[in-house]
C-alpha positions as CSV (number, residue, x, y, z in Angstrom):
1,X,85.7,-6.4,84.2
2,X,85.3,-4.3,81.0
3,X,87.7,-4.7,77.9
4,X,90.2,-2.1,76.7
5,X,88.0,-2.1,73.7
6,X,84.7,-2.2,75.3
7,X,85.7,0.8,77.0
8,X,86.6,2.2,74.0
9,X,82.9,1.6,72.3
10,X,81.2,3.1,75.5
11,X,83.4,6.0,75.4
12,X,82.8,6.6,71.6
13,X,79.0,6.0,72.4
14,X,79.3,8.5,74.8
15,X,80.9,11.1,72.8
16,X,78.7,10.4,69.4
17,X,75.8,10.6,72.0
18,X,76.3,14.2,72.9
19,X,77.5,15.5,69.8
20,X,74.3,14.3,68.4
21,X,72.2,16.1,71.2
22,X,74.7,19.5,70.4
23,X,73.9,18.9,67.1
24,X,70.0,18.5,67.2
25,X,68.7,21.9,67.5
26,X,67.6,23.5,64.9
27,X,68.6,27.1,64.0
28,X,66.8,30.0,62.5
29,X,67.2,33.6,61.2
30,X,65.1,36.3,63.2
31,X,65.0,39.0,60.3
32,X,64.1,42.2,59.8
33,X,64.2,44.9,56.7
34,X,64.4,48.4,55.7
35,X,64.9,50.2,52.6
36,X,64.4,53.8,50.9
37,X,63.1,54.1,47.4
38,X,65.3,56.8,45.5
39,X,62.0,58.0,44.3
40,X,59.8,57.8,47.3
41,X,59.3,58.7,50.8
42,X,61.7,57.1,53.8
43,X,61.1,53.5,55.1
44,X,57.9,53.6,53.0
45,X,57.1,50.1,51.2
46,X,55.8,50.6,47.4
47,X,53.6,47.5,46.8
48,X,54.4,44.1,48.9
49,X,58.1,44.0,49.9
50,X,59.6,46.4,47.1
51,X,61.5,49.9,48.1
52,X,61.7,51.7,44.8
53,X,62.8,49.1,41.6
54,X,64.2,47.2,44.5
55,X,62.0,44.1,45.8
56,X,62.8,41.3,48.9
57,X,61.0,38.7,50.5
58,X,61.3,36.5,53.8
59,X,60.0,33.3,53.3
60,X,59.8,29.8,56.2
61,X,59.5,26.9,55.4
62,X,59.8,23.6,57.8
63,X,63.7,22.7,56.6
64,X,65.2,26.3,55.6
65,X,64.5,30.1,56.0
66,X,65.0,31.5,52.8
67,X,66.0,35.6,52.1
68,X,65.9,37.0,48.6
69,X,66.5,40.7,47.3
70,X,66.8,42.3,43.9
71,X,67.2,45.2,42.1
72,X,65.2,46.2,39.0
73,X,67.7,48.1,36.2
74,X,66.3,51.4,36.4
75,X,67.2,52.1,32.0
76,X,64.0,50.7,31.5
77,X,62.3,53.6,32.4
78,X,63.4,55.5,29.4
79,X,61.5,52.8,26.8
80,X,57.8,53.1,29.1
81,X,58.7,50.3,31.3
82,X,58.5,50.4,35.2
83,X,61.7,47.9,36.8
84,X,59.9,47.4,40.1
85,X,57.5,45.0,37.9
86,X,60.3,42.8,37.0
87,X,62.3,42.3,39.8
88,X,59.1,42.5,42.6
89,X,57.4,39.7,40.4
90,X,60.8,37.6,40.2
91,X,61.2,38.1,44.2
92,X,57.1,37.1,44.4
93,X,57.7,33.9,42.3
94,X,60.8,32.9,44.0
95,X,59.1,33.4,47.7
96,X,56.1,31.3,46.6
97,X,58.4,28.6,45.5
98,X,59.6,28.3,48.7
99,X,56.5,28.4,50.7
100,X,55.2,25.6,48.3
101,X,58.2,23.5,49.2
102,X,59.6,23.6,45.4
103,X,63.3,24.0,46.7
104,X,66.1,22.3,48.3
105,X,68.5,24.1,50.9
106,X,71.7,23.7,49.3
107,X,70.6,24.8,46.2
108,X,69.5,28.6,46.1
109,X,70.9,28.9,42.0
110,X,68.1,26.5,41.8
111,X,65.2,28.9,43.2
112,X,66.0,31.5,41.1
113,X,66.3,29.3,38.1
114,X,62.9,28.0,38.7
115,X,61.8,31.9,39.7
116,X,63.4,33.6,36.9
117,X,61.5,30.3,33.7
118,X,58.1,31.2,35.6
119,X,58.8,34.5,34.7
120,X,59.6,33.6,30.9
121,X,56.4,31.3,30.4
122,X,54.4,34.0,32.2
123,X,51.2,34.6,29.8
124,X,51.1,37.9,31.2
125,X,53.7,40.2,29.2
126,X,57.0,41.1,31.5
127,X,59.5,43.4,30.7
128,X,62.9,44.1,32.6
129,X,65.8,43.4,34.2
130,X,67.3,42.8,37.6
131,X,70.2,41.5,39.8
132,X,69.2,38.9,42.7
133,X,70.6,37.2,45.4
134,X,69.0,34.5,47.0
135,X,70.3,33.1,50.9
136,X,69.1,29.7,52.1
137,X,69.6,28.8,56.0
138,X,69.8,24.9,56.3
139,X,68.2,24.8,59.7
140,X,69.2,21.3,60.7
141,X,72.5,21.1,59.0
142,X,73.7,25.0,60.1
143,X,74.4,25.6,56.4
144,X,74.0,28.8,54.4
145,X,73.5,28.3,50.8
146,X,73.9,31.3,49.0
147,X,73.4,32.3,45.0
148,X,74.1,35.6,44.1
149,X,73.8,37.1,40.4
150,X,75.4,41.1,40.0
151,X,76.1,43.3,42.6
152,X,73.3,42.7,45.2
153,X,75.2,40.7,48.5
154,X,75.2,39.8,51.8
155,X,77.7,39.8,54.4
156,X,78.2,36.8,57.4
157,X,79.6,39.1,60.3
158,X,80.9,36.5,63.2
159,X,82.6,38.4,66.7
160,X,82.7,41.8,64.4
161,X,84.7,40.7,61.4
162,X,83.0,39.8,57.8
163,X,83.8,36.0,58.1
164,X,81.9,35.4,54.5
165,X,80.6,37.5,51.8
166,X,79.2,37.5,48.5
167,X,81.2,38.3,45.2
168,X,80.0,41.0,42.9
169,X,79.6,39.6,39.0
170,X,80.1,42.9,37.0
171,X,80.7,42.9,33.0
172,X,82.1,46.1,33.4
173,X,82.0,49.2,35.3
174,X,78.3,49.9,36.8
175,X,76.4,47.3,34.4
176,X,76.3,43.9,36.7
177,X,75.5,40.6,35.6
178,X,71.3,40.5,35.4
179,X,68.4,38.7,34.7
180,X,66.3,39.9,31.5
181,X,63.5,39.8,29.6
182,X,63.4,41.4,26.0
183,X,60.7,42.4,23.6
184,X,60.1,39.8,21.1
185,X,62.8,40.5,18.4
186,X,65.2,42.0,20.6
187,X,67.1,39.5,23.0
188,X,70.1,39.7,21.1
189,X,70.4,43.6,22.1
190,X,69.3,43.1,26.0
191,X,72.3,42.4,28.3
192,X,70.4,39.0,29.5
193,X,72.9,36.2,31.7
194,X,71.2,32.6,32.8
195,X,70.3,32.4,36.3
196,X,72.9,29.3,36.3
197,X,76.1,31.7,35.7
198,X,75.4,33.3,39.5
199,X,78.0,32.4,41.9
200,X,76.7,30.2,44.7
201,X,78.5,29.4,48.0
202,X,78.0,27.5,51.4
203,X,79.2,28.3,54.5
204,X,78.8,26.9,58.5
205,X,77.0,29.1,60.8
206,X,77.2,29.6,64.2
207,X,74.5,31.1,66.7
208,X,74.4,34.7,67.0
209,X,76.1,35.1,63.3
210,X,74.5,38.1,62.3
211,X,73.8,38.0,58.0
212,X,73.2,41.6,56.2
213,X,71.8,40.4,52.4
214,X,71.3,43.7,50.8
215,X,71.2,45.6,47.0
216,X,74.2,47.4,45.5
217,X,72.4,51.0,46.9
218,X,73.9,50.1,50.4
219,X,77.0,48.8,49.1
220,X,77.4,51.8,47.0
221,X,77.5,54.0,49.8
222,X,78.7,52.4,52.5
223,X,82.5,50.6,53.3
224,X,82.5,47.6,55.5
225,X,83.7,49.2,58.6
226,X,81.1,52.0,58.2
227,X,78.8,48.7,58.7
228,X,80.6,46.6,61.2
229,X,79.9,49.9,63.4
230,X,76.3,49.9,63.2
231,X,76.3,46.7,63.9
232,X,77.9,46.7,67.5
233,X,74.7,48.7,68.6
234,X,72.6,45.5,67.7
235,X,73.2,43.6,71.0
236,X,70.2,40.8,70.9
237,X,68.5,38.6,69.2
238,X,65.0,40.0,69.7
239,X,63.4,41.7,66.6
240,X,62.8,45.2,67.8
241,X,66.8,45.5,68.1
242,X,67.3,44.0,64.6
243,X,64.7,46.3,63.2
244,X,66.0,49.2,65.0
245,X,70.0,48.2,63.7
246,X,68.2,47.8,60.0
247,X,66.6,51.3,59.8
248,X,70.3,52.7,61.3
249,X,72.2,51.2,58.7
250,X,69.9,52.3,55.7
251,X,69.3,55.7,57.0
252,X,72.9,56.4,57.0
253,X,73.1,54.7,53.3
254,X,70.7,56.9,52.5
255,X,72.0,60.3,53.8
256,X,75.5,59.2,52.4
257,X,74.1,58.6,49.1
258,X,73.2,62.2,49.0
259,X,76.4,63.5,50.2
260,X,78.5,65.2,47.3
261,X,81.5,65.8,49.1
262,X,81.4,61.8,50.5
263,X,83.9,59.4,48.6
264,X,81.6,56.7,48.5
265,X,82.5,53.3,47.7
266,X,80.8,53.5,44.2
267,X,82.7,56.8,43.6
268,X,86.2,55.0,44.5
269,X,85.3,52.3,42.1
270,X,84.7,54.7,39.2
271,X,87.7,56.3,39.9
272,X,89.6,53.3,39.9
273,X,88.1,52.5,36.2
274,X,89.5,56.3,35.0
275,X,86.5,58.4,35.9
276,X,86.4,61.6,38.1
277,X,83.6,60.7,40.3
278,X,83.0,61.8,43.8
279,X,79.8,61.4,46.4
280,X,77.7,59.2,47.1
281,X,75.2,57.6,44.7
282,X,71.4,58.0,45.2
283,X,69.8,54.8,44.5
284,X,67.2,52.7,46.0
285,X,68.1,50.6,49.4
286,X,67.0,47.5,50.8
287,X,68.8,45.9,53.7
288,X,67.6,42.6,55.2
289,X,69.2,42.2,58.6
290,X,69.3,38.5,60.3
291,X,70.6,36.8,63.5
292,X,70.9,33.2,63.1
293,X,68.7,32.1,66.4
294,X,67.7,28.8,68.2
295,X,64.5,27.5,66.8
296,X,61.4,28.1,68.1
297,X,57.6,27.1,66.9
């Protein structure tokens, strides 16, 4: 005959047991992107992963699969400098750091940290600015560890609701918290914040969450429901459907931006701070569309 408490420990065994088997697969983001340089020709990359000023990457490594995007501050064009250098070398260093193994999950605010000093101590001279968000999946733990400086973002979209999202860090009206380096003798008078100050978050996924990470040009342009209905034609986890729901979403950015009848977003928010704005507002796009997945070598 077994105890009353024996019982107990074999049911708790029991129970532990298959929770830990539950909890044993690994998760992963299938992900695909899409973007359209202001300047430059539909779905067409510049150099590496950059549409425009804007740069991403997709990086794997064996405990995380780790999503960056940024946006290089376009002003810099009017002193001889290009942005996409800045913020397609910052994405560059910060996907190497990954695939080196120089990173832990839960902390994202530390990639670009390390990204952004690289970038500082570079012997090769580096002029710019740029906003960056960085999104960590935790595949054994089902975590994602987010760190987002400006108005770049993402969005966790769970049963066709936003269940998480990014805040947007803005000084004021159109001029968003960024990344800088100055000309020797002029950091005082470049709006430069510490990668430290971006706001960083974690949050429990679930398989078939779908995460949009994305710059401020498909933001700008585009309300969350406008979204959350492109996103009901994506109905699988294979890539060919998440590239396909990609290019939908920025191609409508994209036409919207160039709408001048369209209250946009963007337009709304300048209104809001005592402008007369209306349309959309052209600017480069980059949208990085993922599934969280089972798995698989």
């Amino acid at each position: 005959m077994i105890s009353v408490l024996s019982y107990g420990r074999l049911v708790a065994r029991a129970v532990l047991g298959g929770l830990s088997q539950t909890d044993s697969r690994d998760y992963s983001l299938v992900t695909a992107s899409c973007g359209f340089g202001k300047d430059f020709r539909k779905g067409i990359l510049k150099k590496g992963m950059c549409y425009g000023d804007d740069a991403c990457f997709i990086a794997r490594h064996r405990s995380a699969d780790v999503l960056g995007v940024a946006d290089g501050v376009g002003g810099w064009r009017d002193y001889g400098v290009d942005p996409s250098q800045f913020s397609a070398t910052l994405m560059k260093t910060c996907e190497r750091l990954v695939k080196e193994g120089r990173f832990v999950p839960s902390n994202p605010v530390g990639i670009l940290t390390m990204g952004y000093y690289e970038l500082l101590q570079n012997k090769v001279p580096l002029l710019g600015s740029s906003t960056a968000c960085i999104v960590v999946l935790d595949r054994q733990r089902h975590q994602l560890h987010t760190a987002n400086l400006g108005d770049s973002g993402f969005l966790v979209v769970r049963g066709g609701e936003v269940v998480h999202r990014s805040d947007e860090q803005q000084h004021y009206f159109n001029t968003p918290f960024q990344l800088s380096i100055a000309p020797p003798g002029a950091e005082g008078a470049v709006l430069s914040d510490r990668p430290e100050a971006a706001d960083s978050s974690s949050f429990d996924v679930q398989l078939g969450d779908i995460i949009l990470t994305a710059t401020d040009g498909l933001f700008d342009n585009m309300p969350d429901y406008m979204i959350l209905q492109e996103l009901k034609k994506l109905k699988n986890t294979n890539y060919e459907s998440i590239q396909q729901t990609a290019r939908s979403i920025a191609e409508q950015a994209h036409e919207l931006a160039y709408d001048p009848n369209y209250m946009s977003p963007f337009a709304q928010f300048a209104c809001d701070n005592g402008l007369n704005v209306r349309g959309g507002k052209p600017d480069d796009i980059t949208v990085l569309l993922s599934i969280v997945a089972e798995y698989t070598d």
